[in-house]
N, C-alpha and C positions, 0 to 999 in steps of 0.2 A: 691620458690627459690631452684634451686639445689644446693645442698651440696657436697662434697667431700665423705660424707659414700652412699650418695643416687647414685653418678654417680658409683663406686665400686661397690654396690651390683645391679645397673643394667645389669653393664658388667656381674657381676658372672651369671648373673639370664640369659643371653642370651647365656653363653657359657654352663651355663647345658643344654638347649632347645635344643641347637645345637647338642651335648653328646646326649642327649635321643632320635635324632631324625636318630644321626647317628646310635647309638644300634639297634631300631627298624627297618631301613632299612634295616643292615645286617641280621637279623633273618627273615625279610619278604622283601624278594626283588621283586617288583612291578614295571611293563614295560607295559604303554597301545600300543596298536600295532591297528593302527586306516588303514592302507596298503590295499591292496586288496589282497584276498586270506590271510588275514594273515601273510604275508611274513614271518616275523622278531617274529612270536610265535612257539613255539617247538612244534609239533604233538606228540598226546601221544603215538604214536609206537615209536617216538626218544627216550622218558622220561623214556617207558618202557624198551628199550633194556640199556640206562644209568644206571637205575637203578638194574640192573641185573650183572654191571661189578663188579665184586670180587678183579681186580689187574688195577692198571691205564694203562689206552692207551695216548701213548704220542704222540701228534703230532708234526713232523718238517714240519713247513711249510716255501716253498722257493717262498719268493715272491720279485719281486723287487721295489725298490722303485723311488720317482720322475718321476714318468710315466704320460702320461694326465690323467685328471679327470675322464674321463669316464672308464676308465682300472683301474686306482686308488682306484674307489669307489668297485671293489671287492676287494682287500685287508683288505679295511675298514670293508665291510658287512662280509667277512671270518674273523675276529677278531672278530666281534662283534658274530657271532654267536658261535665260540670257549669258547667266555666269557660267554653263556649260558651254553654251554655246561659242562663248570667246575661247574658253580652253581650248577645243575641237578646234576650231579654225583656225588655232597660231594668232588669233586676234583679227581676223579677219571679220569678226562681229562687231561690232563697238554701238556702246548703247547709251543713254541718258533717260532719266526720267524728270519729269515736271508735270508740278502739281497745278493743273489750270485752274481750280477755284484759290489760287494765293493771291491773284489780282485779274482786272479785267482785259487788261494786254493781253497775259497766255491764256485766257478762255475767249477771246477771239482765236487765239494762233490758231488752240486745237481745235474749235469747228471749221476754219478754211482750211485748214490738213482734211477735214472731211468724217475726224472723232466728235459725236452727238453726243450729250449727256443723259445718262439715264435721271429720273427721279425715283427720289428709295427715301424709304422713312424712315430716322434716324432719332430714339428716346439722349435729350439733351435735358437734364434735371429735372428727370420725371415727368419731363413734358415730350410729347410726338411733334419732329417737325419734318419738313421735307426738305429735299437736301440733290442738289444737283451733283452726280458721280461720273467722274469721268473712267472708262476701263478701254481703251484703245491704243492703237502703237502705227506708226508710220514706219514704214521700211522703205530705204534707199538707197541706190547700186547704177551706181553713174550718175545716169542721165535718170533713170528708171527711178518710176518713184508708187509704190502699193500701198494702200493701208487696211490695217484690219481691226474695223469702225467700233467693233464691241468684243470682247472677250469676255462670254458667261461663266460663272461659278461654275467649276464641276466639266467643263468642257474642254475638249480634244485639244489643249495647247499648244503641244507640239505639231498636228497637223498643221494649225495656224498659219504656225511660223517656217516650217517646214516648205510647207506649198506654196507659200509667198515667196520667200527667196528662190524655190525652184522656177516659180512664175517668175518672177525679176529675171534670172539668168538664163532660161530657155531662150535659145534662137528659131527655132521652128517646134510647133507645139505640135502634136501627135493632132491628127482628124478622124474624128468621130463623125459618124451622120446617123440620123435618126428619120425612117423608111416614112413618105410622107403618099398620099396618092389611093389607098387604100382604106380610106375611113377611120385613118388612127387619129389622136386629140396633134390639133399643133404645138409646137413648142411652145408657145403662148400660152397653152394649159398648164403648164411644166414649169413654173418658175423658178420653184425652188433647187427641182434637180438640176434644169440648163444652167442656173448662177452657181450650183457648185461644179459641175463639169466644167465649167470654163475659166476655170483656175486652173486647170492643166492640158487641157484639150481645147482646141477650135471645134467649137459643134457646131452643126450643121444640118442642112434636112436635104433627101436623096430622092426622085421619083425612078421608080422603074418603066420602062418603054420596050417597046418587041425591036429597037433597033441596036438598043447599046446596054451594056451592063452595068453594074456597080462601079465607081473611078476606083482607078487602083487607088490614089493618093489615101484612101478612106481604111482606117485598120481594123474598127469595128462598126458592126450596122446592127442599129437597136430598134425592134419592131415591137413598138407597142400600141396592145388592145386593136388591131385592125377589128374592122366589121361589115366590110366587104371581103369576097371572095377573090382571091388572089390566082390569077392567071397561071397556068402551066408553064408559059414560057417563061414568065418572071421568077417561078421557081427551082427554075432550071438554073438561071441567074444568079442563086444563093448558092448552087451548089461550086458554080464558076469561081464565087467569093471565095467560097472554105478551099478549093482547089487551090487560090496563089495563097495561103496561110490566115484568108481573113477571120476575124471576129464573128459569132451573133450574139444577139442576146436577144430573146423573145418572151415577151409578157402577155399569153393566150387567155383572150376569152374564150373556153368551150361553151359556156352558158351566159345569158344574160339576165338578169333581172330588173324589174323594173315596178317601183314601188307605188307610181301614178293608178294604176292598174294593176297590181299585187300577183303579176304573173313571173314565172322563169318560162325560160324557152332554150332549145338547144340554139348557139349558133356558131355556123360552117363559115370556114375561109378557106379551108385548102392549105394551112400553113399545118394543120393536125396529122394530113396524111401526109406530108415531104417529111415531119418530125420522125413518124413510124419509120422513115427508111435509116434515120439517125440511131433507130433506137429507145426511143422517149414516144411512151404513150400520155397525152393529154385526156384522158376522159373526159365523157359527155356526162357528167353527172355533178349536182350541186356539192358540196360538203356541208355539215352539220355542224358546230361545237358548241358544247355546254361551256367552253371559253369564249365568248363572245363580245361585242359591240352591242348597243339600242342605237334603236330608231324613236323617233318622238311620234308621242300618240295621240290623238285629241281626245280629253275624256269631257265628260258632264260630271261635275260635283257641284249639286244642287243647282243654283242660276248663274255658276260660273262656268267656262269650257277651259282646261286647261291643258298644253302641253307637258305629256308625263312621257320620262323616257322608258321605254319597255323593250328586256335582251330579245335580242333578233339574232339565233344561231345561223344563221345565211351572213353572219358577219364575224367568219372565225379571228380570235386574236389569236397570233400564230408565237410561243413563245419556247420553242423545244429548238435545238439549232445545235448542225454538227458544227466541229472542230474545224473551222475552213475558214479562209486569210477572207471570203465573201462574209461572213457570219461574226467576226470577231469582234463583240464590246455590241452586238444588238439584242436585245432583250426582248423586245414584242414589237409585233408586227400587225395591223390590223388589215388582212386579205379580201375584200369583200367577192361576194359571188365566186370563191375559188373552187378548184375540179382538183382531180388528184391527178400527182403525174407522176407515172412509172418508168421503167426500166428496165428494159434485156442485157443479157451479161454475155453474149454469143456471141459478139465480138470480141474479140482480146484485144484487137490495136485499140479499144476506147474504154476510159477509167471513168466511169461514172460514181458520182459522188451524190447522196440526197441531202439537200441544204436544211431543209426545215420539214417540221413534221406537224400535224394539229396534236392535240390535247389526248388526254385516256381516254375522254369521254367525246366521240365523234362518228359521224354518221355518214352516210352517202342519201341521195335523192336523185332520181333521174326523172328529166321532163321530158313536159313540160307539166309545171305546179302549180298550184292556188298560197300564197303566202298568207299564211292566218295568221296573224298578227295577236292574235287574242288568245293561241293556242296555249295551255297548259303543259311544258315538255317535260317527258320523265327519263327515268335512264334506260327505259327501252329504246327511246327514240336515237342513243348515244352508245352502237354495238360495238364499233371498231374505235381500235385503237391507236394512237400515231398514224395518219393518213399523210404519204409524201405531197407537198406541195410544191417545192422547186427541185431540180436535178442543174448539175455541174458537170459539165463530159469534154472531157481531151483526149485528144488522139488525133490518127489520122483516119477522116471519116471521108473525104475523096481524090484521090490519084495518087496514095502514099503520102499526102501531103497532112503535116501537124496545124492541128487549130482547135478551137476550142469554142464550147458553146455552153448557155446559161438559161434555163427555162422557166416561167414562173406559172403556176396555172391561174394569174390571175391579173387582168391588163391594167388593172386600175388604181393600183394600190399608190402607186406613186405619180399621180396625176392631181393637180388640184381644182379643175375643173374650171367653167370660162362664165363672167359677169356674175350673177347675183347668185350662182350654183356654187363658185367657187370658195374653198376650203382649205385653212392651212395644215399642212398635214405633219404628224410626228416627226421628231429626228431620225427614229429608227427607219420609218417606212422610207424617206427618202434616203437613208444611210444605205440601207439593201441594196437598192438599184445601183446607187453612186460606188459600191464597193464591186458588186457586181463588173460594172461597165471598168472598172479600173483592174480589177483581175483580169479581163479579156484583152486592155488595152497599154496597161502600163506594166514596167518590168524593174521600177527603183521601188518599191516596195514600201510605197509611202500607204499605200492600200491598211497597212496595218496600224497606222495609225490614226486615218480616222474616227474610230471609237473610242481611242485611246484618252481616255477620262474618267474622272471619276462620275461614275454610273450608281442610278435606284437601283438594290437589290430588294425587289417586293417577293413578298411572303410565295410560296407557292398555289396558285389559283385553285389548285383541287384539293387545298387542306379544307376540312368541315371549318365550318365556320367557329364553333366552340374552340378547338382546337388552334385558329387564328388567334382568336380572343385570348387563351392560354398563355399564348405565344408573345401575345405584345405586354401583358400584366408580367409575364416571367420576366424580362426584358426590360423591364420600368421598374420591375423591387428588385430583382434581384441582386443588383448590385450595392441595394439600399441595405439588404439583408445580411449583406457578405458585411459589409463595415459595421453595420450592427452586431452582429454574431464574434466578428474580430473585438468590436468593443468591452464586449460582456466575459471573450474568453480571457481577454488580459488584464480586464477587472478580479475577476474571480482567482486566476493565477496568484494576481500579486497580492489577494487578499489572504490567499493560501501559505503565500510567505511570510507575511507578517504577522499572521496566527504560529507558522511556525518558530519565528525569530522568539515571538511574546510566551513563548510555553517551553524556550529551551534554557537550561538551569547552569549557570554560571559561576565554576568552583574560583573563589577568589583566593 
């Protein structure tokens, strides 16, 4: 029988339980993160650069509110990751958010903080209206003041924020140069990769001269798409580099192409045969893949001329990729004009690694070609299989000395070209390079979260199409099927019961 002292000290007895369990939470705060990739767990380059902050970094974040759900839920995951963020750094994080469409005061603040508003359309009782959305964060650490002007759906959050506060708190930035003087695009071609490198690196561009070498100050030298022939002495100069521990990273055209004139051609710099002494063959041959890009074609239908895009296997999409801190969270790559690049194993002091590989269905050509644009391709044309296109090698490759190099067979991929040629190019493609240059050049390990988002998983490119088709109908009923099936089974069950309730005979 309960008593009136037993119901009182049960109560006390479950509000200390409660007390003890709240104590122990706050001293051991425990989050399973069961997500892919991790999502929603901190990398310990985040934890370490938190733990290294001396003065708190405050963030203003301007985010708006009442937006659809799927814009909504970054606001949610940028809170929630904030909120780790404070824990890790003892509260050296501190943060606020404000909604700039709640008056026109804070939607001035957040555009002179330097956060723009997107426009998104927003169903408001059955009517579409458009709607100014604010999704950006101001970061501040003294004097030092950063912002990061948009945060997209689905994107690298924690790099964000990560590399901002490591920008805020860096005193001397690591230097990069990129080899200028030999016909490669300026950095001016380059926008998108030089605006992400220079969130952790000073970049810079380097000429080579027969009087002086590479500056020491420089820890990686990144030679892309040259097209001129590169001097003997000057590549004696690279090997100087890799002798005091430097960087390379080389993005080689062996071929070029050129679609004004539908010709490929081989072309020579001399960077091909110093690689052979590394161990990295470049071929002189085009690659082929039934995974590919179009090009736009002018046709006639009837008295109109219209651009129709048409695949152009000289434009492999590259989407096979080993396990490697260069490769992680990228998904496809579109390679134009790329050569395969191999590798000898006859050294032992250098571990070579293949980055990326083409498709099942892939070919070689060696020039120079006629590009038919109108051709008919079958899978004769498509004999080989995974064709290596980038290699990864560490070791020591001159005077005992460790360093490391990154090869790509193809100079163009991450360039966006200059005036009315110029093109915005993928995340992935300029992701490659930027992980790239950061494997060679940085050692906090923020490299691996650049990808880190949530990412398309598209279907497999070499599924038949029927079999696609299969694939998205299974996808879209099936689960319609499953609660269907569930419906009909527990209908049928309990109807089963109540025929047997109704047929059993009751001795009174």
């Amino acid at each position: 029988m309960l008593t009136k002292k037993k119901i009182i000290t049960s109560i006390i007895f479950i509000f200390g339980i409660l007390l003890l369990v709240n104590i122990i939470a706050e001293r051991f705060f425990i989050r399973l993160d069961f997500s892919a990739g991790h999502q929603y767990t901190l990398s310990k380059a985040t934890k370490d650069i938190l733990h290294t902050l001396d003065k708190p970094v405050t963030v203003t974040a301007y985010f708006s509110e009442n937006l659809p759900p799927d814009i909504e839920q970054v606001r949610k995951d940028f809170l929630d990751l904030l909120v780790e963020y404070a824990s890790v750094s003892n509260g050296n994080v501190v943060y606020q958010f404000i909604d700039p469409n709640k008056n026109q005061k804070t939607e001035m603040k957040a555009q002179e903080a330097g956060i723009q508003p997107l426009v998104i359309n927003v169903r408001d009782r059955d009517q579409m209206k458009q709607q100014r959305a604010y999704l950006g964060a101001v970061l501040q650490y003294g004097s030092k003041t950063e912002k990061i002007p948009f945060i997209q759906p689905g994107s690298a959050m924690e790099y964000a924020l990560s590399s901002t506060i490591k920008k805020l708190t860096l005193t001397n930035k690591t230097q990069i140069a990129f080899l200028q003087g030999n016909g490669e695009p300026p950095l001016s071609n380059m926008p998108q990769l030089s605006e992400q490198l220079s969130i952790m690196y000073d970049v810079n561009t380097v000429k080579l001269n027969d009087s002086s070498g590479i500056p020491t100050n420089y820890k990686t030298l990144a030679i892309i798409a040259p097209s001129d022939t590169i001097p003997p002495v000057y590549l004696k100069q690279l090997d100087d580099f890799l002798s005091r521990g430097g960087r390379i990273l080389i993005a080689l055209n062996r071929v070029s192409g050129n679609l004004s004139n539908a010709m490929g051609e081989s072309l020579y710099t001399g960077l091909s045969r110093w690689l052979e002494t590394k161990g990295i063959d470049v071929q002189n041959n085009f690659i082929v893949d039934a995974n590919c890009g179009s090009v736009m074609v002018r046709q006639q239908q009837g008295i109109f001329i219209m651009n129709t895009p048409v695949k152009f296997p000289y434009l492999p999409i590259i989407s096979n990729f080993a396990d490697h801190p260069i490769t992680k969270g990228i998904t496809s790559v579109m390679m134009p004009f790329v050569s395969p690049v191999k590798f000898n194993t006859m050294d032992s002091a250098i571990h070579y690694t293949t980055l990326a590989t083409t498709s099942e269905k892939s070919g070689v050509q060696t020039p120079p070609i006629y590009f038919n644009v109108a051709k008919e391709w079958n899978k004769n044309d498509f004999p080989i299989s995974s064709i290596p296109v980038a290699v990864a090698a560490e070791g020591k490759f001159v005077n005992n000395i460790f360093s490391k190099i990154v090869v790509f067979g193809s100079g163009n991929f991450a360039v966006n070209g200059a005036g009315q040629s110029a093109q915005q190019l993928s995340k992935d493609n300029v992701n490659l390079m930027a992980n790239a240059i950061d494997w060679l050049s940085d050692d906090t390990g923020l490299i691996d979260l650049r990808t880190k988002g949530v990412t398309s998983r598209p279907l497999n490119p070499n599924l038949e199409d029927g079999t696609k088709t299969l694939l998205k109908y299974l996808n879209f009923l099936f689960p319609i099927l499953l609660i269907l099936g569930y419906g009909i089974f527990r209908y049928k069950f309990r109807q089963s019961l109540r025929n047997k309730w109704m047929n059993e005979k009751y001795v009174q």
